[in-house]
CHARMM-style PDB file with segment names, atoms N, HN, CA, C and O in Angstrom:
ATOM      1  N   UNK     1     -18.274  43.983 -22.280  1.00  0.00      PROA
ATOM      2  CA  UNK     1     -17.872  42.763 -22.929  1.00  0.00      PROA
ATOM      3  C   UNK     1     -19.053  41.790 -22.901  1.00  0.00      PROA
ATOM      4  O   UNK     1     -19.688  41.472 -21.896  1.00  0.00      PROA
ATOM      5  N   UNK     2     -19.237  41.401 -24.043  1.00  0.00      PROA
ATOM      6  HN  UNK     2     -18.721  41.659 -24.860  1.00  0.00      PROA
ATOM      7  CA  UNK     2     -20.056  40.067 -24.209  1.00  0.00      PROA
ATOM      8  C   UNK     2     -19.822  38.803 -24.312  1.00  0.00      PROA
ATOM      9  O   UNK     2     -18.736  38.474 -24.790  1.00  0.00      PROA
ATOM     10  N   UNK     3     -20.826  37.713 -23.870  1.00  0.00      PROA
ATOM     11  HN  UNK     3     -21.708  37.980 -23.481  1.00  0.00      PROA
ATOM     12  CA  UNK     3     -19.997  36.536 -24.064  1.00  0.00      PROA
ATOM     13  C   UNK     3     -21.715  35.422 -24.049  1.00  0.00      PROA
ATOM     14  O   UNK     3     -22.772  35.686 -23.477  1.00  0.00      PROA
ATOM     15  N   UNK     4     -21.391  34.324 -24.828  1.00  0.00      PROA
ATOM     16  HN  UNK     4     -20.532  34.109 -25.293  1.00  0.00      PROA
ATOM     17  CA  UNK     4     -22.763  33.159 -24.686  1.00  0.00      PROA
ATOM     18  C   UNK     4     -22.341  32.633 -23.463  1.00  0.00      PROA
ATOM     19  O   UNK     4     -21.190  32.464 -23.062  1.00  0.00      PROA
ATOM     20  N   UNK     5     -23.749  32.316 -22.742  1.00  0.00      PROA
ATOM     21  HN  UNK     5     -24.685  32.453 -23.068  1.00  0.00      PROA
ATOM     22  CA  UNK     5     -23.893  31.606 -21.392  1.00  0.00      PROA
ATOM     23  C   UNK     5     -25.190  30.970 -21.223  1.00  0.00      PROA
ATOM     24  O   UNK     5     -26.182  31.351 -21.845  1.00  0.00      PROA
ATOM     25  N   UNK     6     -25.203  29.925 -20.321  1.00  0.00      PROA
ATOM     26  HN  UNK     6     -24.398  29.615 -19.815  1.00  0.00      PROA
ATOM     27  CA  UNK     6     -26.565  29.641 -20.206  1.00  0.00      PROA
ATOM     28  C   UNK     6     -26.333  29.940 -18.776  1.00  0.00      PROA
ATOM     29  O   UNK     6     -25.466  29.940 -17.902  1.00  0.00      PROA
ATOM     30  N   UNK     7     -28.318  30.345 -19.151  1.00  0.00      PROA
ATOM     31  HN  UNK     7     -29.022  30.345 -19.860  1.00  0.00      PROA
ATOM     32  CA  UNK     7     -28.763  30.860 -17.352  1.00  0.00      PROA
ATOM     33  C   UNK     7     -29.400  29.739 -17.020  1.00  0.00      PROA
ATOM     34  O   UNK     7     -29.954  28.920 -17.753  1.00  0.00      PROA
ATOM     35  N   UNK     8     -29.240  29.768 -15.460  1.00  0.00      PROA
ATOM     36  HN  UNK     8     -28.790  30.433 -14.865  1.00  0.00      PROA
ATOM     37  CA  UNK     8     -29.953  29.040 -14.695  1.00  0.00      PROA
ATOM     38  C   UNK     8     -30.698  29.811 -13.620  1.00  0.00      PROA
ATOM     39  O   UNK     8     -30.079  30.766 -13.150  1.00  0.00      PROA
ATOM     40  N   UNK     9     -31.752  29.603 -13.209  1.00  0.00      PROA
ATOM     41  HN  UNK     9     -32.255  28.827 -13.591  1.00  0.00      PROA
ATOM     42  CA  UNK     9     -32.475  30.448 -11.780  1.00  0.00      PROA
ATOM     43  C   UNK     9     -32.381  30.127 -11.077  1.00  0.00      PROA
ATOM     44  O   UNK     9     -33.350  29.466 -10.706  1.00  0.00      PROA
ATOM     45  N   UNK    10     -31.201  30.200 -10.123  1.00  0.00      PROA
ATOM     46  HN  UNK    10     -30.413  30.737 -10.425  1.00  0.00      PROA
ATOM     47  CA  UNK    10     -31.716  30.098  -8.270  1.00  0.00      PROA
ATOM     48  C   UNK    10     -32.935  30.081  -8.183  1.00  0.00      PROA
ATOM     49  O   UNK    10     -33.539  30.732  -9.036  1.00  0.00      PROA
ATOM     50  N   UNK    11     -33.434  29.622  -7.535  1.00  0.00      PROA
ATOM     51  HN  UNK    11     -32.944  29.093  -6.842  1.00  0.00      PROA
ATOM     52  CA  UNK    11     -34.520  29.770  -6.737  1.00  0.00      PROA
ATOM     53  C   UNK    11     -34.729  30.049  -5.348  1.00  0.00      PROA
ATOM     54  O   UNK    11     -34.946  28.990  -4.759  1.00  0.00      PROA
ATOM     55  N   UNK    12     -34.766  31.635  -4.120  1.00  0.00      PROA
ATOM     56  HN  UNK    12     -34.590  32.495  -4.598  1.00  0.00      PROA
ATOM     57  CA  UNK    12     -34.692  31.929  -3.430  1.00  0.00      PROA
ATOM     58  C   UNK    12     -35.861  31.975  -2.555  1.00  0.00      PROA
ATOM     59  O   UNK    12     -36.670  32.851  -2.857  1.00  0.00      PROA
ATOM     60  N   UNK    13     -36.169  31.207  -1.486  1.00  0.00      PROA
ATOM     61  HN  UNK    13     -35.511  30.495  -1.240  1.00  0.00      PROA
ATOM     62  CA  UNK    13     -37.546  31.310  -0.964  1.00  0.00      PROA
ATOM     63  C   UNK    13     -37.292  31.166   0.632  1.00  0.00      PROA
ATOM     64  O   UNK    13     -36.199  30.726   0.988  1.00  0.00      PROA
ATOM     65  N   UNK    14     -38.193  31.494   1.538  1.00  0.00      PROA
ATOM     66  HN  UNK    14     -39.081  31.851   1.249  1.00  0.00      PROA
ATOM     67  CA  UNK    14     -37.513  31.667   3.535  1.00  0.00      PROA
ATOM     68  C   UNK    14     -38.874  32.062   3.832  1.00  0.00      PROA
ATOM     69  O   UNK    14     -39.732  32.627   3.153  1.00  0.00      PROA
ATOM     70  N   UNK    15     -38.853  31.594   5.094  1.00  0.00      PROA
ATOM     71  HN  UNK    15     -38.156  31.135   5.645  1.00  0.00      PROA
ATOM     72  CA  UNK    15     -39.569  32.552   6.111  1.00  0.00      PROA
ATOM     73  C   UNK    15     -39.735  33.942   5.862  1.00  0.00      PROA
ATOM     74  O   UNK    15     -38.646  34.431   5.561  1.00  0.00      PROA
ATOM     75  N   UNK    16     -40.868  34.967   5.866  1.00  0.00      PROA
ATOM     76  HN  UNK    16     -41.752  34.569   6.111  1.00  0.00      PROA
ATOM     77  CA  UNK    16     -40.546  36.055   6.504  1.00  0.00      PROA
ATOM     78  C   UNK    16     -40.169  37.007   6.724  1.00  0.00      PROA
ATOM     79  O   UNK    16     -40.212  38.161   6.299  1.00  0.00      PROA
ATOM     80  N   UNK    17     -39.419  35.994   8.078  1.00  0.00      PROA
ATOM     81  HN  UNK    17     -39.383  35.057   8.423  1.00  0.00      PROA
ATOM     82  CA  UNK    17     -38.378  36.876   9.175  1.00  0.00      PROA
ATOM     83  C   UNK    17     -37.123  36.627   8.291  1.00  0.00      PROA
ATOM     84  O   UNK    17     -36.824  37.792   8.025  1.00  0.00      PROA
ATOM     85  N   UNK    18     -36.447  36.060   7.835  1.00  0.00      PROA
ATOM     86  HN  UNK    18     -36.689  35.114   8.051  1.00  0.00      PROA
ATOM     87  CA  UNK    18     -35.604  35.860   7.263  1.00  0.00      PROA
ATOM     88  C   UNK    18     -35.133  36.673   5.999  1.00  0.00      PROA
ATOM     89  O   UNK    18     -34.810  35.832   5.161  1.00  0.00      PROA
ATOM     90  N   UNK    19     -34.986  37.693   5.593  1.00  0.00      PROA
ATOM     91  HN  UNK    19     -35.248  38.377   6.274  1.00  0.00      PROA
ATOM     92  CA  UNK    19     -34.594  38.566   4.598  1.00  0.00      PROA
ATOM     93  C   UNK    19     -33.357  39.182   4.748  1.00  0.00      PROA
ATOM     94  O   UNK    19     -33.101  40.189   4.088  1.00  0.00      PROA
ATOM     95  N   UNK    20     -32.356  38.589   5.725  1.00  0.00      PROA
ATOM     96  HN  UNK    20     -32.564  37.771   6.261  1.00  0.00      PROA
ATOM     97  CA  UNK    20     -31.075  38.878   6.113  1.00  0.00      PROA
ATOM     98  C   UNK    20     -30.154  37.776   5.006  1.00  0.00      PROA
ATOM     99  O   UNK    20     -29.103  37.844   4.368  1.00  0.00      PROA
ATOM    100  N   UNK    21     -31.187  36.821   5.214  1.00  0.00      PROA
ATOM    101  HN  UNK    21     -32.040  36.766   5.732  1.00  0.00      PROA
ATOM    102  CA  UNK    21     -30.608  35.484   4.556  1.00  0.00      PROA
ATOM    103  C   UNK    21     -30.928  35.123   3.061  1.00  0.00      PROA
ATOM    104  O   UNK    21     -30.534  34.131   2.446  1.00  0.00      PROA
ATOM    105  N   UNK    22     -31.806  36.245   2.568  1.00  0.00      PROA
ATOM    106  HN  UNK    22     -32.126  37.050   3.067  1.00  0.00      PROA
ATOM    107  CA  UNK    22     -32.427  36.030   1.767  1.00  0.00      PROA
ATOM    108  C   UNK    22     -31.175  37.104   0.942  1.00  0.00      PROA
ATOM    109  O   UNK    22     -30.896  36.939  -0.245  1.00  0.00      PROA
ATOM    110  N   UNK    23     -30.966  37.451   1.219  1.00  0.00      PROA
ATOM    111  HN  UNK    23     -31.193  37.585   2.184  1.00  0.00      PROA
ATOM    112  CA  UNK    23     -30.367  39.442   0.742  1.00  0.00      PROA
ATOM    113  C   UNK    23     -28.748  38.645   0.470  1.00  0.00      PROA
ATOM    114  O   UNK    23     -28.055  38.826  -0.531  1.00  0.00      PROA
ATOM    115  N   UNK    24     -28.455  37.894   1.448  1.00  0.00      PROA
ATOM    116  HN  UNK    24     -29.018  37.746   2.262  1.00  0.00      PROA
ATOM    117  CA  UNK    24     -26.688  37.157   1.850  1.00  0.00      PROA
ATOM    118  C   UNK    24     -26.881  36.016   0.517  1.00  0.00      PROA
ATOM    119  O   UNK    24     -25.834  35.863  -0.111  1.00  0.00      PROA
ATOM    120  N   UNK    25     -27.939  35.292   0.062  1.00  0.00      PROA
ATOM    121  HN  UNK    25     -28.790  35.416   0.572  1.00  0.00      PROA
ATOM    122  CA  UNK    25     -28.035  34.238  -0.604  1.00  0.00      PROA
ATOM    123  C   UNK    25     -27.589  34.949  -2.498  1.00  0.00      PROA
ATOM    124  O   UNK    25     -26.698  34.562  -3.254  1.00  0.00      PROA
ATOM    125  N   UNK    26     -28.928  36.371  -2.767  1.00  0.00      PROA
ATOM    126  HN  UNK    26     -29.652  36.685  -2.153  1.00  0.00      PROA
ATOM    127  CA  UNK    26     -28.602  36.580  -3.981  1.00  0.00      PROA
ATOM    128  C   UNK    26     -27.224  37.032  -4.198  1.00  0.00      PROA
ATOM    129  O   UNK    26     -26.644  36.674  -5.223  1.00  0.00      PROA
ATOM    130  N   UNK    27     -26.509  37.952  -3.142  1.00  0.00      PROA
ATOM    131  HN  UNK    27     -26.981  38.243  -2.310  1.00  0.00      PROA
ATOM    132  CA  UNK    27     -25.170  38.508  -2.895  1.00  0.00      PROA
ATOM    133  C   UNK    27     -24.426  37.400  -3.402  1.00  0.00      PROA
ATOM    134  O   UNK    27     -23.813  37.545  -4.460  1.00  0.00      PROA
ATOM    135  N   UNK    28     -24.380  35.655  -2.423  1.00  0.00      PROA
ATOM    136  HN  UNK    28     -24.878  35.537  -1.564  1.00  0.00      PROA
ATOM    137  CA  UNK    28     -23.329  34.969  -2.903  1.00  0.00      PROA
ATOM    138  C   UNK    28     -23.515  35.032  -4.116  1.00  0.00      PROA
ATOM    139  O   UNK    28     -22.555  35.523  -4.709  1.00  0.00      PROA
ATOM    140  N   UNK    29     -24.706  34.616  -5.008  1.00  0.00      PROA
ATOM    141  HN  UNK    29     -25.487  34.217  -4.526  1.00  0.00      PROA
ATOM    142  CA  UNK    29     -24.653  33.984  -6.188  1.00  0.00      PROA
ATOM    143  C   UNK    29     -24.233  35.721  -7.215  1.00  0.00      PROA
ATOM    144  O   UNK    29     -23.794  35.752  -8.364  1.00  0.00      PROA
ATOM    145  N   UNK    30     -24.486  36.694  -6.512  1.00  0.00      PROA
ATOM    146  HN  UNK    30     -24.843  36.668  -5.578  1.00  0.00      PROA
ATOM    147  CA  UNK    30     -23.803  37.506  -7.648  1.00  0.00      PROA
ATOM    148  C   UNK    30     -22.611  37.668  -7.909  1.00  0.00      PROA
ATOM    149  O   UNK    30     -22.200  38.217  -8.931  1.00  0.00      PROA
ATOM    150  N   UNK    31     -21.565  36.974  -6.561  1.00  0.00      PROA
ATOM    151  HN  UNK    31     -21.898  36.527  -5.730  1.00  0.00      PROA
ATOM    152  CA  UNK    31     -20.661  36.970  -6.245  1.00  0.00      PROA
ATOM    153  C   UNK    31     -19.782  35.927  -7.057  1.00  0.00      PROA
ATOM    154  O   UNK    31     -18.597  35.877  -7.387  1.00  0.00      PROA
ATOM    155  N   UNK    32     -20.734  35.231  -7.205  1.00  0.00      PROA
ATOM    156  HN  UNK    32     -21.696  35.271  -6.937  1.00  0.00      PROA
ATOM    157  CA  UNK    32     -20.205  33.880  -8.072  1.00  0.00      PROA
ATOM    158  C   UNK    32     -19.944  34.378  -9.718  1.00  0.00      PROA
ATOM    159  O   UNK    32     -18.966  34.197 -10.444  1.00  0.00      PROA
ATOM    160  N   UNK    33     -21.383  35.153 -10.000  1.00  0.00      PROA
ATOM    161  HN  UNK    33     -22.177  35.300  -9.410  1.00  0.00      PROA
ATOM    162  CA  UNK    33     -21.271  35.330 -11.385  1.00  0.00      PROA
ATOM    163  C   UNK    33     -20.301  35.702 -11.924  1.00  0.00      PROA
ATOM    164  O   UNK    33     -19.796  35.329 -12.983  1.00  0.00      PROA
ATOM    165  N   UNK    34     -19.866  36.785 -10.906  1.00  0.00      PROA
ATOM    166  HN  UNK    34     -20.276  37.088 -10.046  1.00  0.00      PROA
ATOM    167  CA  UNK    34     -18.801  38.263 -11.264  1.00  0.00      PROA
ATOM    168  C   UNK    34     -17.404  37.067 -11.374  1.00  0.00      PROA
ATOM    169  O   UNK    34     -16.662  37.061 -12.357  1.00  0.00      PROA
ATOM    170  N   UNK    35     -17.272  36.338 -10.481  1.00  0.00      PROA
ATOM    171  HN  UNK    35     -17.874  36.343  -9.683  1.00  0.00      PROA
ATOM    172  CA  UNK    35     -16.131  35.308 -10.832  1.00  0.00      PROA
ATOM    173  C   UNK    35     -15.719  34.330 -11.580  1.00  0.00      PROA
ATOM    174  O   UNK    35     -14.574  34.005 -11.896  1.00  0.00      PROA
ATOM    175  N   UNK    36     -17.244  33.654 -11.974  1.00  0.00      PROA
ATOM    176  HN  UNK    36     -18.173  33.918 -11.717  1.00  0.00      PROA
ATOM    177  CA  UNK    36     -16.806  32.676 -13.220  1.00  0.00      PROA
ATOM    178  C   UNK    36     -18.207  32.269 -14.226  1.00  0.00      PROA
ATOM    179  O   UNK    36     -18.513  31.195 -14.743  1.00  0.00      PROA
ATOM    180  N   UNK    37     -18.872  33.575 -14.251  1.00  0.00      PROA
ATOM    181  HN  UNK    37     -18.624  34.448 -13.831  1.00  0.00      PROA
ATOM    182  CA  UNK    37     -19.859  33.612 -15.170  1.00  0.00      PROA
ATOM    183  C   UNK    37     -18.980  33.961 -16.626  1.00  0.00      PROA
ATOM    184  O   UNK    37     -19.601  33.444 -17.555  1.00  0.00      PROA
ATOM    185  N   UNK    38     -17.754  34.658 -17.117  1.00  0.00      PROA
ATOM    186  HN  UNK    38     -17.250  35.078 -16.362  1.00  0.00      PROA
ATOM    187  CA  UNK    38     -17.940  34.958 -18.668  1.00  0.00      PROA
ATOM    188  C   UNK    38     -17.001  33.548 -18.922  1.00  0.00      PROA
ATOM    189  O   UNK    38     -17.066  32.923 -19.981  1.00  0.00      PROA
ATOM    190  N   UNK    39     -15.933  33.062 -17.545  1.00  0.00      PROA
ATOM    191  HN  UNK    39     -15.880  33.569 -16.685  1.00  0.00      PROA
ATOM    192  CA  UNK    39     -15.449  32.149 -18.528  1.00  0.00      PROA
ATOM    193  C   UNK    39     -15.596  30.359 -18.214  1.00  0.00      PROA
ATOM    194  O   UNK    39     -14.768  29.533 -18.599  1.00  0.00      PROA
ATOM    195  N   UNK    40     -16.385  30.161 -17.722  1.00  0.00      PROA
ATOM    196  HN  UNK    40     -17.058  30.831 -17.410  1.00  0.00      PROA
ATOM    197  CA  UNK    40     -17.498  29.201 -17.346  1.00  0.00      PROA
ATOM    198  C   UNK    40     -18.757  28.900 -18.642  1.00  0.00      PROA
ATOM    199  O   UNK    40     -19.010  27.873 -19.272  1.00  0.00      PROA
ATOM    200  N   UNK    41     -19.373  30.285 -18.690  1.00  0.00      PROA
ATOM    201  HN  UNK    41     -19.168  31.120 -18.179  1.00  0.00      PROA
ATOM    202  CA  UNK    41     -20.488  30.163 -19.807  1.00  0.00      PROA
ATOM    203  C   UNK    41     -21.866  29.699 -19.265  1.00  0.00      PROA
ATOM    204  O   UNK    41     -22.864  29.089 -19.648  1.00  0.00      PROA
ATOM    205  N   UNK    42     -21.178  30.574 -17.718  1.00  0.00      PROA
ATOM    206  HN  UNK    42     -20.367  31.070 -17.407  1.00  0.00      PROA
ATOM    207  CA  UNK    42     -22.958  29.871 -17.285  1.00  0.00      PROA
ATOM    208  C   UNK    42     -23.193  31.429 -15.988  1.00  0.00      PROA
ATOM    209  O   UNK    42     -22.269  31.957 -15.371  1.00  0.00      PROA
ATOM    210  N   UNK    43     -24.511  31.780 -15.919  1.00  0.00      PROA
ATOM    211  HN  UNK    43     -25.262  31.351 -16.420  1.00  0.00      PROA
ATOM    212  CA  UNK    43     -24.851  32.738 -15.254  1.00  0.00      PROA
ATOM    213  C   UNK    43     -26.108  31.842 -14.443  1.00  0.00      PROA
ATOM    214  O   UNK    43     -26.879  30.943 -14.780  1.00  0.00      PROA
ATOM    215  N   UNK    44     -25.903  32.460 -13.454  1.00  0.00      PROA
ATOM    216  HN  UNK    44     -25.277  33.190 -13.181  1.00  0.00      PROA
ATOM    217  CA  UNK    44     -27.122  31.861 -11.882  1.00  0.00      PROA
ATOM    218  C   UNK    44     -27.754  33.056 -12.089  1.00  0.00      PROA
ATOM    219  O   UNK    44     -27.143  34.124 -12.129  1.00  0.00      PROA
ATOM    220  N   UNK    45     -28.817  32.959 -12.209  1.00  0.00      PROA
ATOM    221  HN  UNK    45     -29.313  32.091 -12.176  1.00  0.00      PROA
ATOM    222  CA  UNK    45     -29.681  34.488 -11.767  1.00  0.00      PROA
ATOM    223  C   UNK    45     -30.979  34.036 -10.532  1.00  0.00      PROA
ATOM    224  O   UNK    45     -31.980  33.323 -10.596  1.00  0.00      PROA
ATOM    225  N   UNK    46     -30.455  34.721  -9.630  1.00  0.00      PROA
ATOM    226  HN  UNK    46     -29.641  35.301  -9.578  1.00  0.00      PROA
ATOM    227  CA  UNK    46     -31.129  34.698  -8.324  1.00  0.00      PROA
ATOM    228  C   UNK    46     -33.123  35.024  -8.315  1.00  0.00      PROA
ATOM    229  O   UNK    46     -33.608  36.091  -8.689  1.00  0.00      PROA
ATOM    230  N   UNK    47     -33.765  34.101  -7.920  1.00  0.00      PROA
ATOM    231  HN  UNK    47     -33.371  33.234  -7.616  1.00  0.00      PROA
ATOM    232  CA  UNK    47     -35.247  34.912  -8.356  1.00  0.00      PROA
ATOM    233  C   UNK    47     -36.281  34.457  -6.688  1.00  0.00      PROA
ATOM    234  O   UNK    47     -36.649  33.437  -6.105  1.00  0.00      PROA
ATOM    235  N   UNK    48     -36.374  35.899  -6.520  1.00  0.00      PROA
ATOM    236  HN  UNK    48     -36.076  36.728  -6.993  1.00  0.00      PROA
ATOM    237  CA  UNK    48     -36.948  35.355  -5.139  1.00  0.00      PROA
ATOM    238  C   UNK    48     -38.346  35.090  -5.092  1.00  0.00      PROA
ATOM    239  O   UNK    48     -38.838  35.176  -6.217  1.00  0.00      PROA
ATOM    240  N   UNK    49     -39.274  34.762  -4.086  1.00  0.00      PROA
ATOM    241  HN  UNK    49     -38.874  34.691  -3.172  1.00  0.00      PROA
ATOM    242  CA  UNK    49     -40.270  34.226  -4.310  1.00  0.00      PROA
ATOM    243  C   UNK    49     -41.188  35.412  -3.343  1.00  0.00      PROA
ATOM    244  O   UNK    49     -40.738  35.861  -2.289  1.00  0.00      PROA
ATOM    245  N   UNK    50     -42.364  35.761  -3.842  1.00  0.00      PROA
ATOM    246  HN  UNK    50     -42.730  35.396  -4.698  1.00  0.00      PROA
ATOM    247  CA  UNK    50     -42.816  36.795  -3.234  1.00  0.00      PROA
ATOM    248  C   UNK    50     -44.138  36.571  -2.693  1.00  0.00      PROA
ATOM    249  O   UNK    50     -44.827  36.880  -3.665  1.00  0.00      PROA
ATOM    250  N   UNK    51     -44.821  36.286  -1.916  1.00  0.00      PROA
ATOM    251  HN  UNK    51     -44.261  36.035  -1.127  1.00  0.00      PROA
ATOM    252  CA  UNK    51     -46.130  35.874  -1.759  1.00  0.00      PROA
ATOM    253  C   UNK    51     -47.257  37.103  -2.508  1.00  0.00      PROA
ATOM    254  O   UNK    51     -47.264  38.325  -2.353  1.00  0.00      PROA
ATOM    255  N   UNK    52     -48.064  36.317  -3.261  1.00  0.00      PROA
ATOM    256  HN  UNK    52     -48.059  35.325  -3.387  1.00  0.00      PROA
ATOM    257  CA  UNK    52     -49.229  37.147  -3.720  1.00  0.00      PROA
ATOM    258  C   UNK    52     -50.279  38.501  -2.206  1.00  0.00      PROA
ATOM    259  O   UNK    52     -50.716  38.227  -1.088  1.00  0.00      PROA
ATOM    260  N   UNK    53     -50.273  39.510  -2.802  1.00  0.00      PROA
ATOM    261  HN  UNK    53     -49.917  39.733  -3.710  1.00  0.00      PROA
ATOM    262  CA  UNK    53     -50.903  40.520  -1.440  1.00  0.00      PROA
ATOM    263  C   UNK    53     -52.260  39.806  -1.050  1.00  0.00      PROA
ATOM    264  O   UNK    53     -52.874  38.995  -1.744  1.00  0.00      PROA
ATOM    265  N   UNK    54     -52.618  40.301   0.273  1.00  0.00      PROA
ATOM    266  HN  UNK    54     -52.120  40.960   0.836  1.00  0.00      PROA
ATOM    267  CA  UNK    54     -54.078  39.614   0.842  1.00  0.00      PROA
ATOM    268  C   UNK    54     -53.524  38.033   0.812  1.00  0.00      PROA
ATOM    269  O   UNK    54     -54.454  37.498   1.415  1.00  0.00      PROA
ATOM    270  N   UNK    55     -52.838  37.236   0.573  1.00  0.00      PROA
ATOM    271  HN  UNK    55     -52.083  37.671   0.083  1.00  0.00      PROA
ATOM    272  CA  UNK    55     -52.615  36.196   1.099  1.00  0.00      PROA
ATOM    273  C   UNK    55     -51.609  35.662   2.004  1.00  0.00      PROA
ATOM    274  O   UNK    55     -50.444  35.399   1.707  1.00  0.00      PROA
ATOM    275  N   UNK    56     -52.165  35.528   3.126  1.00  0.00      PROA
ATOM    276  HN  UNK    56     -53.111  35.742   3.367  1.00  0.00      PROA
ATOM    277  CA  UNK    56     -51.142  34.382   4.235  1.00  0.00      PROA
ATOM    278  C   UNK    56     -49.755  33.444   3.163  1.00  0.00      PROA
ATOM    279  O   UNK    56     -49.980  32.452   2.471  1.00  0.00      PROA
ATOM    280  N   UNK    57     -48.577  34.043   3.307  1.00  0.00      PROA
ATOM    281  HN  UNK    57     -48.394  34.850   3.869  1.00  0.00      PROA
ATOM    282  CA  UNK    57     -47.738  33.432   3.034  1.00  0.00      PROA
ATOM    283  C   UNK    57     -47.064  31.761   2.692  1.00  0.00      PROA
ATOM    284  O   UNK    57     -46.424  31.182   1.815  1.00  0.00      PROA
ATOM    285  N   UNK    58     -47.768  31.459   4.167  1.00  0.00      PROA
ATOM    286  HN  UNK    58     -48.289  31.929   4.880  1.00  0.00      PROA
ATOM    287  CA  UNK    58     -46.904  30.502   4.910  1.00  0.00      PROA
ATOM    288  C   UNK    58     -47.567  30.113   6.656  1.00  0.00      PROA
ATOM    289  O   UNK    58     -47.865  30.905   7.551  1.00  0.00      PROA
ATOM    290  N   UNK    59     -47.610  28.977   6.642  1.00  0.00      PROA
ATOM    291  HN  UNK    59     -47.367  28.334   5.915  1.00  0.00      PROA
ATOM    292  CA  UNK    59     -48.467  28.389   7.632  1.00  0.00      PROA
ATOM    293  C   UNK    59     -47.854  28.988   8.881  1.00  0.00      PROA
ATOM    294  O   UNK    59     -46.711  29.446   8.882  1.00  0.00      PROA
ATOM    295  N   UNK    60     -48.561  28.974   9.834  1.00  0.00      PROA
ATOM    296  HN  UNK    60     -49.489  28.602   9.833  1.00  0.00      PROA
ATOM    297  CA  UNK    60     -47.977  29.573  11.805  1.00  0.00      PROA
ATOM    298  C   UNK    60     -47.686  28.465  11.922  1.00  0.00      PROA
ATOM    299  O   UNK    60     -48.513  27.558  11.821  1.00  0.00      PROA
ATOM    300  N   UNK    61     -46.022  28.222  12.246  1.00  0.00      PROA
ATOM    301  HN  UNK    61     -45.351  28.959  12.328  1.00  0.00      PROA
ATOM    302  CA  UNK    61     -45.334  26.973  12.973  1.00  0.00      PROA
ATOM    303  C   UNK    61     -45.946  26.907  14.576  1.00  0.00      PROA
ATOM    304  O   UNK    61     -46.077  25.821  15.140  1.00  0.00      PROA
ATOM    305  N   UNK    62     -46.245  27.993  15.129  1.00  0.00      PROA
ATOM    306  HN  UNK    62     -46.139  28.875  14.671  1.00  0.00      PROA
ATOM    307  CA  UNK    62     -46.528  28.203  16.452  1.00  0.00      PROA
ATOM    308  C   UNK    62     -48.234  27.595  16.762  1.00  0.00      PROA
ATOM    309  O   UNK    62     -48.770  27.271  17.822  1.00  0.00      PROA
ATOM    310  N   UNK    63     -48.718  27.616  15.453  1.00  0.00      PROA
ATOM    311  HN  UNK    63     -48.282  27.879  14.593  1.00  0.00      PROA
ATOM    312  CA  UNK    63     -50.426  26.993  15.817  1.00  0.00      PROA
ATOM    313  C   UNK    63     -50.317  25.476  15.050  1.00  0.00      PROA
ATOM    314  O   UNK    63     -49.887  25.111  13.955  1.00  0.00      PROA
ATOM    315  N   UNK    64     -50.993  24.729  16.320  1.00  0.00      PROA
ATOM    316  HN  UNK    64     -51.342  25.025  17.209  1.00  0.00      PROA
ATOM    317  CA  UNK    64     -51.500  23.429  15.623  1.00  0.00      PROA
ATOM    318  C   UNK    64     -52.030  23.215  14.268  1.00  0.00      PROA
ATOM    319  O   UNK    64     -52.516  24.138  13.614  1.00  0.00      PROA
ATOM    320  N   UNK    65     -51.962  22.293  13.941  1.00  0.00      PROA
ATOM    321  HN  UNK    65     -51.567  21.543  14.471  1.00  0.00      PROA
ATOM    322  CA  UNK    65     -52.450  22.088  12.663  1.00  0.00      PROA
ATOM    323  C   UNK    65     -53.993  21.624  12.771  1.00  0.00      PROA
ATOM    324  O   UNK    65     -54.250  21.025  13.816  1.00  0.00      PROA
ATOM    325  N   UNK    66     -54.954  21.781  11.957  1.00  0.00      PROA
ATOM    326  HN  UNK    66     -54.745  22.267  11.109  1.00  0.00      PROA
ATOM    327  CA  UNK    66     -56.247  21.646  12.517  1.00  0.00      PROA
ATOM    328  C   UNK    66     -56.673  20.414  11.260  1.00  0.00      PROA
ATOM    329  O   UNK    66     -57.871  20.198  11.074  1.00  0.00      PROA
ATOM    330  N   UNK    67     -55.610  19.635  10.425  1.00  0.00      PROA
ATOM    331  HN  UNK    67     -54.637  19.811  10.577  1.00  0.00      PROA
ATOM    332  CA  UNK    67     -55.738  18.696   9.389  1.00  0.00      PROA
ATOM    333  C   UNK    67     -55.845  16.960  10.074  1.00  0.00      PROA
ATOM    334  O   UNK    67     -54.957  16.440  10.750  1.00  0.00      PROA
ATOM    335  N   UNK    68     -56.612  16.577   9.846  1.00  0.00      PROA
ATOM    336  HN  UNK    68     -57.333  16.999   9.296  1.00  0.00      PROA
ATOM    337  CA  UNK    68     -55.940  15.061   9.914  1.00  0.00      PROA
ATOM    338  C   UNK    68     -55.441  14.372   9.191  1.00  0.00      PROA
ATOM    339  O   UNK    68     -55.848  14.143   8.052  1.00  0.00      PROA
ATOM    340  N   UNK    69     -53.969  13.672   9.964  1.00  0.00      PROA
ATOM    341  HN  UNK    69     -53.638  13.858  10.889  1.00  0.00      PROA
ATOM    342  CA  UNK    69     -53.447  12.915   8.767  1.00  0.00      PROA
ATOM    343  C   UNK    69     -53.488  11.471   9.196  1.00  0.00      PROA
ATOM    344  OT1 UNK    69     -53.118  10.586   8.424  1.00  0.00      PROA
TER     345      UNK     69
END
């Protein structure tokens, strides 16, 4: 079955360590779709954020910061 909708993108982004939460987040929102995406007229599409390879993600909470502010 087909139907018009507008999408919107989640935007999914975490730590890491965190891919438990990351995995539970697109789940809700597919969870949502399946329930009131055809008669709503609106679809969430989940888009996670992936760090580019050879690059450091995300700063060490555990090391000082070596910036002055």
């Amino acid at each position: 079955m087909t139907f018009d909708a507008q999408v919107f993108r989640a935007f999914i982004a975490s730590r890491s360590d965190l891919t438990e939460e990351r995995d539970a987040a697109s789940e809700v929102i597919n969870d949502w779709n399946a329930q009131h995406a055809a008669a709503g007229g609106v679809v969430l599409l989940p888009v996670r954020w992936k760090p580019m390879p050879g690059r450091k993600a995300e700063p060490d909470p555990n090391r000082p910061s070596t910036t002055n502010s």
